[in-house]
MARDREN-708282 format. One line per 5 residues: number of its first residue (from 1); for each residue x, y, z of C-alpha. Coordinates in steps of 0.25 Angstrom, whole numbers, always signed. Layout:
NUM	X Y Z ~ ...
This chain:
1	+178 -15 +615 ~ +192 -12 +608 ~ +198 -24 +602 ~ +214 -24 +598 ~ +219 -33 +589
6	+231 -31 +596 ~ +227 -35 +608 ~ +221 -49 +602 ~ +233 -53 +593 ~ +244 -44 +594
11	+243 -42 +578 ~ +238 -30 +569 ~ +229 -40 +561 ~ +235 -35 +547 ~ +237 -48 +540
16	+225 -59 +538 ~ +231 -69 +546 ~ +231 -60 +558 ~ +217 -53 +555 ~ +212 -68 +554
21	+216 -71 +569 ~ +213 -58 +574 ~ +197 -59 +569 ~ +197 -73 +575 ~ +205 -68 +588
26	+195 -55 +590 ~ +183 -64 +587 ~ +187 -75 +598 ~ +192 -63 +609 ~ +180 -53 +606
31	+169 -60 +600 ~ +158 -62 +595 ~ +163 -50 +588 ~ +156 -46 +574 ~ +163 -44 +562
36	+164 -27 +564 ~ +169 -30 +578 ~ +180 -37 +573 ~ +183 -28 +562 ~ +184 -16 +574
41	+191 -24 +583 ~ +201 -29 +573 ~ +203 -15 +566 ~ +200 -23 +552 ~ +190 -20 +541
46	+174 -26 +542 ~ +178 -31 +529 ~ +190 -37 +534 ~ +185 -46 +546 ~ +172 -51 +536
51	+184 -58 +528 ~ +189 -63 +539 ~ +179 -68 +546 ~ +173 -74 +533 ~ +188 -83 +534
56	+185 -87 +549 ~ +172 -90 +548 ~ +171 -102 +539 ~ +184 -108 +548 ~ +173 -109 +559
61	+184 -101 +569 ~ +172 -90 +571 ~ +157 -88 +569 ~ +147 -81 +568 ~ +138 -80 +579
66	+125 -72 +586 ~ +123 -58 +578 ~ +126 -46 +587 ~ +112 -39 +590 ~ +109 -28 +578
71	+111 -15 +578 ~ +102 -10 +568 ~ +109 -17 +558 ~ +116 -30 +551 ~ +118 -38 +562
76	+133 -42 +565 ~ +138 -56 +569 ~ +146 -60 +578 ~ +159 -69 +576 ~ +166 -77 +586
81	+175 -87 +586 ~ +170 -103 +585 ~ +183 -111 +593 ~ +174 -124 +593 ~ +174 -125 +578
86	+190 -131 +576 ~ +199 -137 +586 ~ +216 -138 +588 ~ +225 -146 +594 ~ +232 -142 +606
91	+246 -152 +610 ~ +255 -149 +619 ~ +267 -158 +618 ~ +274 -158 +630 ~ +285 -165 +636
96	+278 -177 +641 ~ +263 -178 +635 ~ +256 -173 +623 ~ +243 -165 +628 ~ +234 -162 +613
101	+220 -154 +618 ~ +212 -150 +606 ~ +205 -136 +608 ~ +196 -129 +601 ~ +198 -115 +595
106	+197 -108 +609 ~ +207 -116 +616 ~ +196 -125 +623 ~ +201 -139 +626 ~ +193 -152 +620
111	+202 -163 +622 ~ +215 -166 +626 ~ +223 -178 +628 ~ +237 -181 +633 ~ +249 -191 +629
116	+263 -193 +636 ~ +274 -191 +627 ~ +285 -200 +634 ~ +287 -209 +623 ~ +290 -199 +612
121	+304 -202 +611 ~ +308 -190 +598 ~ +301 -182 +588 ~ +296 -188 +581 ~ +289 -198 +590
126	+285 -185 +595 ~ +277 -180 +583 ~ +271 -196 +580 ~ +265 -197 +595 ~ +261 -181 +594
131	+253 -185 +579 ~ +246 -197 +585 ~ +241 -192 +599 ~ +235 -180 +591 ~ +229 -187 +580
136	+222 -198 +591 ~ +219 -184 +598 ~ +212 -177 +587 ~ +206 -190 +582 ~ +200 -192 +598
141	+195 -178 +600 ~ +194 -171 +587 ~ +179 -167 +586 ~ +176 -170 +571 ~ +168 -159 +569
146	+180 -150 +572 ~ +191 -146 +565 ~ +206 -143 +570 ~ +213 -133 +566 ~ +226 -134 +573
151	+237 -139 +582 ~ +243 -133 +593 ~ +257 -139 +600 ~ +264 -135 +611 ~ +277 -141 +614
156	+288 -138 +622 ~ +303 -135 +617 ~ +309 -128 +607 ~ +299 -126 +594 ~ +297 -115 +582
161	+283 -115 +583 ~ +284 -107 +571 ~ +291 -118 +562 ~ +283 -130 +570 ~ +295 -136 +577
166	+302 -142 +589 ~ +315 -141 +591 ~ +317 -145 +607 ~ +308 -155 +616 ~ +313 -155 +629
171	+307 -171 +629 ~ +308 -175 +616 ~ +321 -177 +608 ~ +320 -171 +594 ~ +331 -175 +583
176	+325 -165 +575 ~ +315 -154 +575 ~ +300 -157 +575 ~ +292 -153 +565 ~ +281 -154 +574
181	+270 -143 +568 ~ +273 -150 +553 ~ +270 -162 +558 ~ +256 -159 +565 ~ +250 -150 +554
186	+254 -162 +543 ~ +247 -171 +552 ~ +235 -165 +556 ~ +233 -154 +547 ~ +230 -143 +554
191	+240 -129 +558 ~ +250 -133 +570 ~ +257 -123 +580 ~ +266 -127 +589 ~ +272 -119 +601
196	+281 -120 +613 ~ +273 -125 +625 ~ +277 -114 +632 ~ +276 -103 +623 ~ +261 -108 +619
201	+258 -108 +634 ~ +261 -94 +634 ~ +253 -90 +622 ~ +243 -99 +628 ~ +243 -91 +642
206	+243 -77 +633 ~ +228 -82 +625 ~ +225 -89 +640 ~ +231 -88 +651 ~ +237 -80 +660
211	+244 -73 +648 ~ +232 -69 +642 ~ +232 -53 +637 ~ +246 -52 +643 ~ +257 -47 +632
216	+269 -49 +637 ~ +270 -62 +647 ~ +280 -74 +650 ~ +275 -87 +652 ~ +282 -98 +658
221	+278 -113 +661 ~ +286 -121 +669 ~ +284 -136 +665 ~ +294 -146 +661 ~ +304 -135 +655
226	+299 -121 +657 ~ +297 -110 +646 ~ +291 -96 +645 ~ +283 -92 +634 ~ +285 -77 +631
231	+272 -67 +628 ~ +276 -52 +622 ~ +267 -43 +619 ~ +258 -54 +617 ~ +265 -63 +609
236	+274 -77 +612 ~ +289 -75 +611 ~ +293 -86 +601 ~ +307 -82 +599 ~ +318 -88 +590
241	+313 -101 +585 ~ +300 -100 +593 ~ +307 -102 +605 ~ +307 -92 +617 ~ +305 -91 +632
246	+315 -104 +638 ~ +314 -98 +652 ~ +317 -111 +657 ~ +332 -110 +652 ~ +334 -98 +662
251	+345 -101 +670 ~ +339 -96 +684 ~ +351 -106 +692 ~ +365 -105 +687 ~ +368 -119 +695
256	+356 -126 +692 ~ +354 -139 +685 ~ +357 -141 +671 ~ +344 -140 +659 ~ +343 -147 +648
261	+345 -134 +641 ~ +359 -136 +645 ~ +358 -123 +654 ~ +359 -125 +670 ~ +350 -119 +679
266	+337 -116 +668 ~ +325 -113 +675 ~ +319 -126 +669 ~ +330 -134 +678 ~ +324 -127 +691
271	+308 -124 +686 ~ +303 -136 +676 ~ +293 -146 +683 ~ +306 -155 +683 ~ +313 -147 +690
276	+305 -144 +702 ~ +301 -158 +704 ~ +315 -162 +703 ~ +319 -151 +714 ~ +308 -157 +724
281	+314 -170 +722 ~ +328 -165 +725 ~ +323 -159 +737 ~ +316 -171 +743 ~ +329 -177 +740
286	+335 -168 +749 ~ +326 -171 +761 ~ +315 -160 +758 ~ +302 -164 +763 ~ +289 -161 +756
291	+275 -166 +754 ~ +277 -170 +740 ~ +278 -183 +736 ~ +292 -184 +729 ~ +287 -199 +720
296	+276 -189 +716 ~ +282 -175 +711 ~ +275 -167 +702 ~ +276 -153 +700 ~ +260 -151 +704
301	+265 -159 +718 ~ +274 -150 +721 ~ +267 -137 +717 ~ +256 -141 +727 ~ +267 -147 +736
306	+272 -132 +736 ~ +258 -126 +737 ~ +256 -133 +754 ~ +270 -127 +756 ~ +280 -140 +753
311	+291 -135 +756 ~ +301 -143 +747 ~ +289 -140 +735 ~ +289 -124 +738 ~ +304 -124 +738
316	+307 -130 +724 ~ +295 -121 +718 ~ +299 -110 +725 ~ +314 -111 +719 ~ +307 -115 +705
321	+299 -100 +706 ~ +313 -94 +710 ~ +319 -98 +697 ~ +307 -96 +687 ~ +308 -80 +694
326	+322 -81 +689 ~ +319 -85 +675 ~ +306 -75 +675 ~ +313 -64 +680 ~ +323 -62 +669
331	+310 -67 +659 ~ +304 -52 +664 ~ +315 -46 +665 ~ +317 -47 +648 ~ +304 -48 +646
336	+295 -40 +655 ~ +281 -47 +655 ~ +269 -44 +659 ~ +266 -59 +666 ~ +273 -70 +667
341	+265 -86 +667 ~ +269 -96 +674 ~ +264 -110 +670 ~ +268 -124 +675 ~ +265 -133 +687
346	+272 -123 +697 ~ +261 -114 +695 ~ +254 -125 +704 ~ +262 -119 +716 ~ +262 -103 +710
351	+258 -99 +726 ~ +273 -104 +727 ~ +278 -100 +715 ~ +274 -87 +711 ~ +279 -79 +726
356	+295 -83 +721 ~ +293 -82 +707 ~ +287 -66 +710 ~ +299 -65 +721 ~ +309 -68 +711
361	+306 -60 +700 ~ +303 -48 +710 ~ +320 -51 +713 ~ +324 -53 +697 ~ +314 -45 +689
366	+314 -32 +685 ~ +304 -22 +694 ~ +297 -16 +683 ~ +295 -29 +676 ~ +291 -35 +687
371	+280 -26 +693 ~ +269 -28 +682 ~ +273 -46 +680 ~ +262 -55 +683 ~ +265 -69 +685
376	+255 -79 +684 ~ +252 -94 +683 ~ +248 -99 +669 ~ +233 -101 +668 ~ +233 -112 +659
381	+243 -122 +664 ~ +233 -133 +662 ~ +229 -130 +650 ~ +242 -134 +641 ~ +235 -137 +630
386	+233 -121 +629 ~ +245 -117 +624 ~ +245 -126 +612 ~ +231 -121 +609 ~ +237 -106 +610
391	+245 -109 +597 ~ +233 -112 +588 ~ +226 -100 +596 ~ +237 -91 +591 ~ +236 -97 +577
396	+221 -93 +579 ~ +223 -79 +582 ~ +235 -75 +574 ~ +227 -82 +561 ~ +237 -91 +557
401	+227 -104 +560 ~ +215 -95 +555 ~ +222 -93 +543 ~ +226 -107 +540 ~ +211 -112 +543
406	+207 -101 +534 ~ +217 -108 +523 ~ +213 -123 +526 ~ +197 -118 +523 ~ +201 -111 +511
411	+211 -123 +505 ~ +198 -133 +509 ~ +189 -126 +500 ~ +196 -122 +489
Protein backbone atom coordinates (compact mmCIF):
# COMPACT_ATOMS: atom_id res chain seq x y z
CA UNK A 1 0.00 0.00 0.00
CA UNK A 2 1.62 3.51 -0.78
CA UNK A 3 0.86 6.08 1.71
CA UNK A 4 1.37 9.99 0.75
CA UNK A 5 1.76 12.38 3.48
CA UNK A 6 0.31 14.66 0.95
CA UNK A 7 -2.65 12.90 0.53
CA UNK A 8 -3.39 12.95 4.48
CA UNK A 9 -2.18 16.51 5.44
CA UNK A 10 -1.32 18.51 2.58
CA UNK A 11 2.10 19.16 4.30
CA UNK A 12 5.65 18.08 3.63
CA UNK A 13 6.12 16.97 7.32
CA UNK A 14 9.54 19.21 7.79
CA UNK A 15 8.93 20.97 11.03
CA UNK A 16 7.98 18.92 14.43
CA UNK A 17 4.93 20.28 14.83
CA UNK A 18 3.73 18.86 11.56
CA UNK A 19 5.82 15.54 11.84
CA UNK A 20 3.69 15.22 15.36
CA UNK A 21 0.26 15.35 13.55
CA UNK A 22 1.40 13.60 10.62
CA UNK A 23 2.61 10.24 12.94
CA UNK A 24 -0.63 10.62 14.87
CA UNK A 25 -2.84 11.35 11.41
CA UNK A 26 -1.10 8.11 9.59
CA UNK A 27 -1.63 6.04 12.88
CA UNK A 28 -5.39 6.92 13.17
CA UNK A 29 -6.04 6.45 9.10
CA UNK A 30 -3.68 3.38 8.41
CA UNK A 31 -3.28 1.59 11.67
CA UNK A 32 -2.41 -0.48 13.69
CA UNK A 33 0.69 0.51 11.91
CA UNK A 34 4.26 -0.40 13.42
CA UNK A 35 6.80 1.95 14.09
CA UNK A 36 8.91 0.86 10.33
CA UNK A 37 5.55 1.31 8.79
CA UNK A 38 5.21 4.66 9.75
CA UNK A 39 8.59 5.56 9.18
CA UNK A 40 7.94 4.14 5.15
CA UNK A 41 4.83 5.87 4.95
CA UNK A 42 6.00 8.99 6.18
CA UNK A 43 9.28 9.08 4.39
CA UNK A 44 11.02 9.85 7.91
CA UNK A 45 13.88 8.31 9.69
CA UNK A 46 13.19 4.85 12.07
CA UNK A 47 14.98 6.85 14.53
CA UNK A 48 12.95 9.82 13.89
CA UNK A 49 9.25 8.18 14.59
CA UNK A 50 10.95 6.22 17.99
CA UNK A 51 11.17 9.94 19.27
CA UNK A 52 8.20 10.82 18.25
CA UNK A 53 6.11 8.21 19.38
CA UNK A 54 8.01 8.18 22.78
CA UNK A 55 6.16 12.01 23.06
CA UNK A 56 2.64 10.55 22.04
CA UNK A 57 2.77 7.72 23.94
CA UNK A 58 2.84 8.94 27.54
CA UNK A 59 -0.16 11.63 26.50
CA UNK A 60 -2.20 8.32 26.05
CA UNK A 61 -3.37 9.71 22.35
CA UNK A 62 -1.90 6.12 21.00
CA UNK A 63 -0.89 2.77 22.03
CA UNK A 64 0.58 -0.07 21.76
CA UNK A 65 -1.29 -2.84 20.90
CA UNK A 66 -1.14 -6.78 19.74
CA UNK A 67 2.45 -7.70 18.28
CA UNK A 68 2.35 -8.19 14.47
CA UNK A 69 3.14 -12.08 14.00
CA UNK A 70 7.14 -12.79 13.82
CA UNK A 71 9.01 -13.09 11.05
CA UNK A 72 11.87 -14.71 12.08
CA UNK A 73 12.91 -11.88 14.09
CA UNK A 74 12.04 -8.97 16.96
CA UNK A 75 8.60 -8.90 16.98
CA UNK A 76 7.21 -5.49 15.88
CA UNK A 77 4.30 -3.70 17.73
CA UNK A 78 1.70 -2.09 16.62
CA UNK A 79 0.42 1.61 17.41
CA UNK A 80 -2.93 2.85 17.03
CA UNK A 81 -4.57 5.69 18.04
CA UNK A 82 -6.59 5.54 21.71
CA UNK A 83 -9.53 8.47 21.15
CA UNK A 84 -11.43 7.29 24.52
CA UNK A 85 -8.38 8.33 26.56
CA UNK A 86 -9.37 12.50 26.54
CA UNK A 87 -12.37 14.21 25.78
CA UNK A 88 -13.38 18.15 24.15
CA UNK A 89 -16.01 20.30 24.09
CA UNK A 90 -17.91 20.80 21.13
CA UNK A 91 -20.44 24.32 21.27
CA UNK A 92 -22.08 25.56 18.52
CA UNK A 93 -23.39 29.18 19.41
CA UNK A 94 -26.06 29.84 17.09
CA UNK A 95 -28.46 32.38 16.93
CA UNK A 96 -31.18 31.21 18.93
CA UNK A 97 -29.62 28.29 21.39
CA UNK A 98 -26.46 27.05 22.54
CA UNK A 99 -25.88 23.19 21.74
CA UNK A 100 -22.43 22.08 23.73
CA UNK A 101 -21.91 17.96 22.92
CA UNK A 102 -18.60 16.74 24.48
CA UNK A 103 -16.78 14.01 22.08
CA UNK A 104 -14.32 12.03 22.45
CA UNK A 105 -11.04 12.12 20.28
CA UNK A 106 -12.78 10.39 17.31
CA UNK A 107 -15.63 12.70 16.95
CA UNK A 108 -18.04 10.15 18.71
CA UNK A 109 -20.75 12.01 20.72
CA UNK A 110 -21.21 11.40 24.60
CA UNK A 111 -23.40 13.93 25.76
CA UNK A 112 -25.14 16.81 24.54
CA UNK A 113 -27.32 19.43 25.99
CA UNK A 114 -29.24 22.53 24.66
CA UNK A 115 -30.13 26.17 25.87
CA UNK A 116 -32.09 29.05 24.22
CA UNK A 117 -30.15 32.10 24.05
CA UNK A 118 -33.36 34.61 23.88
CA UNK A 119 -32.46 36.54 26.75
CA UNK A 120 -28.90 37.43 26.09
CA UNK A 121 -29.21 40.77 25.53
CA UNK A 122 -25.03 41.90 24.50
CA UNK A 123 -21.83 40.40 24.99
CA UNK A 124 -21.05 40.20 27.61
CA UNK A 125 -24.15 38.56 28.98
CA UNK A 126 -23.22 36.44 26.06
CA UNK A 127 -19.84 35.17 27.47
CA UNK A 128 -21.49 34.98 31.32
CA UNK A 129 -24.49 32.60 30.15
CA UNK A 130 -21.88 30.68 27.63
CA UNK A 131 -19.28 30.28 30.99
CA UNK A 132 -21.97 28.89 33.07
CA UNK A 133 -23.96 26.34 30.75
CA UNK A 134 -20.38 24.97 30.00
CA UNK A 135 -19.25 24.59 33.49
CA UNK A 136 -22.77 23.04 34.68
CA UNK A 137 -22.28 20.80 31.38
CA UNK A 138 -18.78 19.57 32.16
CA UNK A 139 -19.67 19.27 35.85
CA UNK A 140 -22.84 17.08 34.58
CA UNK A 141 -21.20 14.88 32.18
CA UNK A 142 -17.44 15.03 32.62
CA UNK A 143 -16.40 11.36 33.33
CA UNK A 144 -13.73 11.95 36.04
CA UNK A 145 -11.55 9.65 34.79
CA UNK A 146 -11.04 11.56 31.66
CA UNK A 147 -9.41 14.47 30.91
CA UNK A 148 -10.27 17.41 28.34
CA UNK A 149 -8.10 18.69 26.36
CA UNK A 150 -9.85 21.20 24.28
CA UNK A 151 -12.74 23.56 23.23
CA UNK A 152 -14.29 23.72 19.88
CA UNK A 153 -16.87 26.82 19.07
CA UNK A 154 -18.68 27.54 16.06
CA UNK A 155 -20.34 30.77 15.75
CA UNK A 156 -21.89 32.43 13.24
CA UNK A 157 -20.71 36.15 11.93
CA UNK A 158 -17.87 37.73 11.18
CA UNK A 159 -14.69 36.19 13.49
CA UNK A 160 -10.51 35.99 13.06
CA UNK A 161 -10.39 32.55 14.25
CA UNK A 162 -6.92 33.17 14.26
CA UNK A 163 -6.86 36.16 17.00
CA UNK A 164 -10.09 34.58 18.84
CA UNK A 165 -12.65 37.15 18.00
CA UNK A 166 -16.14 38.16 16.98
CA UNK A 167 -16.64 41.14 15.30
CA UNK A 168 -20.47 40.75 13.99
CA UNK A 169 -23.48 38.60 15.39
CA UNK A 170 -26.35 38.86 13.28
CA UNK A 171 -28.55 38.33 16.82
CA UNK A 172 -26.54 39.83 19.25
CA UNK A 173 -25.45 43.51 19.65
CA UNK A 174 -21.78 43.79 20.28
CA UNK A 175 -20.45 47.44 21.57
CA UNK A 176 -17.20 45.97 21.25
CA UNK A 177 -15.22 42.88 19.90
CA UNK A 178 -15.51 39.58 21.88
CA UNK A 179 -12.75 38.35 23.09
CA UNK A 180 -14.35 34.99 23.02
CA UNK A 181 -11.29 32.36 22.89
CA UNK A 182 -9.19 34.43 25.81
CA UNK A 183 -12.06 34.20 27.79
CA UNK A 184 -12.72 30.34 27.60
CA UNK A 185 -8.99 29.22 27.66
CA UNK A 186 -8.60 31.43 31.11
CA UNK A 187 -11.60 29.99 32.38
CA UNK A 188 -11.31 26.36 31.65
CA UNK A 189 -7.80 25.84 30.94
CA UNK A 190 -7.58 24.07 28.06
CA UNK A 191 -6.62 25.35 24.03
CA UNK A 192 -9.69 27.05 22.26
CA UNK A 193 -10.53 27.14 18.48
CA UNK A 194 -13.08 29.06 17.29
CA UNK A 195 -14.52 29.20 13.72
CA UNK A 196 -17.25 30.48 11.49
CA UNK A 197 -20.20 27.95 11.59
CA UNK A 198 -20.07 27.79 8.04
CA UNK A 199 -16.60 27.56 7.26
CA UNK A 200 -16.32 24.64 10.07
CA UNK A 201 -19.26 22.78 8.48
CA UNK A 202 -17.11 22.58 5.45
CA UNK A 203 -14.08 21.34 6.97
CA UNK A 204 -16.39 19.08 8.81
CA UNK A 205 -17.85 17.66 5.48
CA UNK A 206 -14.16 17.46 4.04
CA UNK A 207 -12.96 15.02 7.30
CA UNK A 208 -16.83 13.64 7.09
CA UNK A 209 -19.18 14.11 4.88
CA UNK A 210 -19.89 14.46 1.53
CA UNK A 211 -16.67 16.46 1.07
CA UNK A 212 -14.51 13.78 2.22
CA UNK A 213 -11.09 13.24 -0.22
CA UNK A 214 -12.55 15.93 -2.35
CA UNK A 215 -9.90 18.99 -2.87
CA UNK A 216 -11.46 21.68 -4.37
CA UNK A 217 -15.32 21.81 -3.15
CA UNK A 218 -17.81 24.73 -2.13
CA UNK A 219 -20.22 24.31 0.53
CA UNK A 220 -23.04 25.97 1.20
CA UNK A 221 -25.70 25.84 4.14
CA UNK A 222 -28.66 27.63 3.94
CA UNK A 223 -30.02 28.46 7.55
CA UNK A 224 -31.09 31.70 9.03
CA UNK A 225 -28.46 33.54 6.75
CA UNK A 226 -26.65 31.40 4.32
CA UNK A 227 -22.78 31.11 3.82
CA UNK A 228 -20.39 28.99 1.76
CA UNK A 229 -17.40 27.68 3.21
CA UNK A 230 -14.66 27.31 0.38
CA UNK A 231 -12.32 24.09 0.02
CA UNK A 232 -9.04 24.41 -2.42
CA UNK A 233 -6.76 21.90 -2.93
CA UNK A 234 -7.76 20.65 0.35
CA UNK A 235 -7.71 23.54 2.54
CA UNK A 236 -10.55 26.15 3.97
CA UNK A 237 -10.29 29.65 2.27
CA UNK A 238 -10.12 31.88 5.48
CA UNK A 239 -9.52 35.10 3.50
CA UNK A 240 -8.85 38.69 4.94
CA UNK A 241 -9.49 38.49 8.52
CA UNK A 242 -10.68 35.01 8.63
CA UNK A 243 -13.61 35.83 6.62
CA UNK A 244 -14.60 34.34 3.25
CA UNK A 245 -17.40 32.90 1.23
CA UNK A 246 -20.65 35.41 1.98
CA UNK A 247 -22.63 34.07 -0.87
CA UNK A 248 -25.56 35.16 0.91
CA UNK A 249 -24.81 38.71 -0.20
CA UNK A 250 -24.92 37.96 -4.00
CA UNK A 251 -27.39 40.03 -5.43
CA UNK A 252 -29.31 37.48 -7.62
CA UNK A 253 -32.71 40.32 -7.82
CA UNK A 254 -31.79 43.88 -8.55
CA UNK A 255 -35.68 44.76 -7.16
CA UNK A 256 -35.74 42.53 -4.56
CA UNK A 257 -36.12 43.44 -0.70
CA UNK A 258 -33.59 45.31 1.11
CA UNK A 259 -30.91 43.00 3.56
CA UNK A 260 -29.69 43.92 6.58
CA UNK A 261 -26.47 44.15 4.78
CA UNK A 262 -27.62 47.25 3.33
CA UNK A 263 -27.73 45.53 -0.21
CA UNK A 264 -31.13 44.86 -1.98
CA UNK A 265 -31.85 41.61 -3.46
CA UNK A 266 -28.88 39.30 -1.56
CA UNK A 267 -29.65 35.83 -1.78
CA UNK A 268 -30.24 35.50 1.93
CA UNK A 269 -33.53 37.97 1.29
CA UNK A 270 -35.03 35.22 -1.12
CA UNK A 271 -33.26 31.86 0.27
CA UNK A 272 -32.89 31.93 4.41
CA UNK A 273 -35.52 29.83 6.31
CA UNK A 274 -37.11 33.32 6.94
CA UNK A 275 -37.42 34.00 3.86
CA UNK A 276 -39.09 31.13 2.37
CA UNK A 277 -41.66 31.02 5.13
CA UNK A 278 -42.24 34.62 4.93
CA UNK A 279 -42.90 33.88 0.88
CA UNK A 280 -45.58 31.13 1.86
CA UNK A 281 -47.35 33.49 3.92
CA UNK A 282 -47.50 36.06 1.37
CA UNK A 283 -48.90 33.83 -1.05
CA UNK A 284 -51.68 32.50 1.39
CA UNK A 285 -52.26 36.09 1.71
CA UNK A 286 -52.91 36.21 -1.93
CA UNK A 287 -55.46 33.57 -2.11
CA UNK A 288 -53.04 30.55 -2.86
CA UNK A 289 -54.43 27.34 -1.42
CA UNK A 290 -52.34 24.65 0.10
CA UNK A 291 -52.17 21.99 2.62
CA UNK A 292 -50.00 23.62 4.95
CA UNK A 293 -51.11 24.97 7.96
CA UNK A 294 -50.17 28.67 7.66
CA UNK A 295 -50.36 28.98 12.23
CA UNK A 296 -47.88 26.23 11.87
CA UNK A 297 -45.07 27.08 9.26
CA UNK A 298 -41.94 25.58 9.36
CA UNK A 299 -39.43 25.01 7.00
CA UNK A 300 -39.62 21.02 7.62
CA UNK A 301 -43.72 21.59 6.83
CA UNK A 302 -43.21 22.88 3.81
CA UNK A 303 -40.31 20.90 2.47
CA UNK A 304 -42.69 17.95 3.05
CA UNK A 305 -45.65 20.01 1.89
CA UNK A 306 -43.60 20.33 -1.57
CA UNK A 307 -42.64 16.78 -1.49
CA UNK A 308 -46.85 15.52 -2.22
CA UNK A 309 -46.82 18.13 -4.76
CA UNK A 310 -48.39 21.42 -2.88
CA UNK A 311 -48.41 23.64 -5.23
CA UNK A 312 -48.01 26.93 -3.22
CA UNK A 313 -44.88 24.85 -1.32
CA UNK A 314 -43.35 23.74 -4.76
CA UNK A 315 -43.51 27.30 -6.12
CA UNK A 316 -41.70 29.13 -3.30
CA UNK A 317 -38.95 26.33 -3.24
CA UNK A 318 -38.65 26.14 -6.74
CA UNK A 319 -37.95 30.03 -6.94
CA UNK A 320 -35.61 29.66 -3.66
CA UNK A 321 -33.51 26.92 -6.07
CA UNK A 322 -33.59 29.33 -9.13
CA UNK A 323 -31.80 32.04 -7.07
CA UNK A 324 -29.33 29.82 -5.15
CA UNK A 325 -28.38 28.46 -9.16
CA UNK A 326 -27.78 32.05 -9.77
CA UNK A 327 -25.44 32.58 -6.90
CA UNK A 328 -23.76 29.08 -7.69
CA UNK A 329 -23.31 29.66 -11.01
CA UNK A 330 -20.83 32.60 -10.79
CA UNK A 331 -19.43 30.57 -7.49
CA UNK A 332 -18.13 27.93 -10.33
CA UNK A 333 -17.62 30.17 -12.80
CA UNK A 334 -14.43 31.86 -10.60
CA UNK A 335 -13.76 29.09 -8.88
CA UNK A 336 -14.28 25.68 -10.78
CA UNK A 337 -15.06 22.99 -8.13
CA UNK A 338 -15.15 19.80 -8.12
CA UNK A 339 -18.66 19.51 -5.76
CA UNK A 340 -20.57 21.80 -4.47
CA UNK A 341 -22.77 20.75 -0.80
CA UNK A 342 -25.89 21.88 -0.03
CA UNK A 343 -26.88 21.78 3.52
CA UNK A 344 -30.09 23.23 5.36
CA UNK A 345 -33.76 22.24 5.75
CA UNK A 346 -34.41 22.66 1.86
CA UNK A 347 -32.37 19.54 1.53
CA UNK A 348 -35.65 18.13 3.01
CA UNK A 349 -37.29 18.57 -0.40
CA UNK A 350 -33.93 18.06 -2.65
CA UNK A 351 -36.26 15.86 -5.29
CA UNK A 352 -37.76 19.57 -5.71
CA UNK A 353 -34.76 21.38 -5.44
CA UNK A 354 -31.94 19.81 -7.10
CA UNK A 355 -33.96 19.62 -10.94
CA UNK A 356 -33.92 23.78 -11.12
CA UNK A 357 -30.92 24.21 -9.23
CA UNK A 358 -29.00 21.73 -12.09
CA UNK A 359 -31.41 23.60 -14.90
CA UNK A 360 -30.08 26.75 -13.75
CA UNK A 361 -26.56 26.38 -13.70
CA UNK A 362 -26.74 24.37 -17.13
CA UNK A 363 -28.07 28.10 -18.44
CA UNK A 364 -25.36 30.41 -16.31
CA UNK A 365 -22.41 28.19 -15.85
CA UNK A 366 -19.52 27.54 -17.94
CA UNK A 367 -19.76 24.16 -20.19
CA UNK A 368 -16.57 22.87 -19.28
CA UNK A 369 -16.91 23.67 -15.47
CA UNK A 370 -19.92 22.25 -15.45
CA UNK A 371 -19.60 18.81 -16.94
CA UNK A 372 -17.53 17.22 -14.31
CA UNK A 373 -19.60 19.31 -10.89
CA UNK A 374 -21.46 17.15 -8.65
CA UNK A 375 -24.00 18.49 -6.43
CA UNK A 376 -24.79 16.87 -3.41
CA UNK A 377 -26.76 17.25 -0.16
CA UNK A 378 -24.77 17.59 3.03
CA UNK A 379 -24.48 14.17 4.81
CA UNK A 380 -24.13 15.56 8.16
CA UNK A 381 -27.04 18.01 8.61
CA UNK A 382 -27.97 16.46 11.82
CA UNK A 383 -24.81 16.25 13.27
CA UNK A 384 -24.04 20.17 14.14
CA UNK A 385 -21.96 19.46 16.74
CA UNK A 386 -19.46 18.14 13.99
CA UNK A 387 -18.30 21.10 12.69
CA UNK A 388 -17.20 22.52 15.92
CA UNK A 389 -15.53 19.02 16.77
CA UNK A 390 -13.50 19.41 13.09
CA UNK A 391 -11.49 22.39 14.61
CA UNK A 392 -9.92 20.36 17.42
CA UNK A 393 -9.48 17.69 14.69
CA UNK A 394 -7.50 19.88 12.81
CA UNK A 395 -5.55 20.97 15.69
CA UNK A 396 -5.03 17.19 16.21
CA UNK A 397 -3.78 16.58 12.77
CA UNK A 398 -1.75 19.63 12.04
CA UNK A 399 0.03 19.15 15.68
CA UNK A 400 -0.83 22.19 17.18
CA UNK A 401 -2.89 20.66 20.15
CA UNK A 402 -0.39 17.59 20.12
CA UNK A 403 2.20 20.01 20.57
CA UNK A 404 0.57 21.84 23.47
CA UNK A 405 -0.39 18.55 25.20
CA UNK A 406 3.13 17.51 24.90
CA UNK A 407 4.05 21.23 26.70
CA UNK A 408 1.42 20.91 29.42
CA UNK A 409 3.06 17.10 30.35
CA UNK A 410 6.47 18.35 30.39
CA UNK A 411 5.64 21.93 32.33
CA UNK A 412 3.79 19.31 35.04
CA UNK A 413 6.83 17.19 35.56
CA UNK A 414 9.39 19.54 35.72
Amino acid sequence: MTVSTENILGISGNDSQSTLGLVYQLIEQVGPLSRIKIAEYAHLAPASITKITRQLLPLGVIREVDAQASTGGRRAINLSTNPDLHQMVAIRLGRQHLHLGLCNLAGEELASHTVSLSEVPDGEALLTQLTHETSLFLSSHKRKAKDVVAIGITSPGLLNSKTGVIRYLPHIDLTEPLELVKHLESTFGVPCYLGNSIRALALAEHYFGSARDTKDVVVVRVHNGIGAGIIIDGAVLMGQDQNRGEIGHIQVDPLGERCHCGNFGCLETIASNQAIVKRVNHLFDSGYNSALNKNDLTMSHICAAANKGDELAQRVLKEVAEAMGKALAATINLLNPQKIVIGGYITEAWQVVEPVLKATLERQTLNNFLSDLKLEPSKLERRSLLASFALVRRALINGELLHHMIDQRSTKES
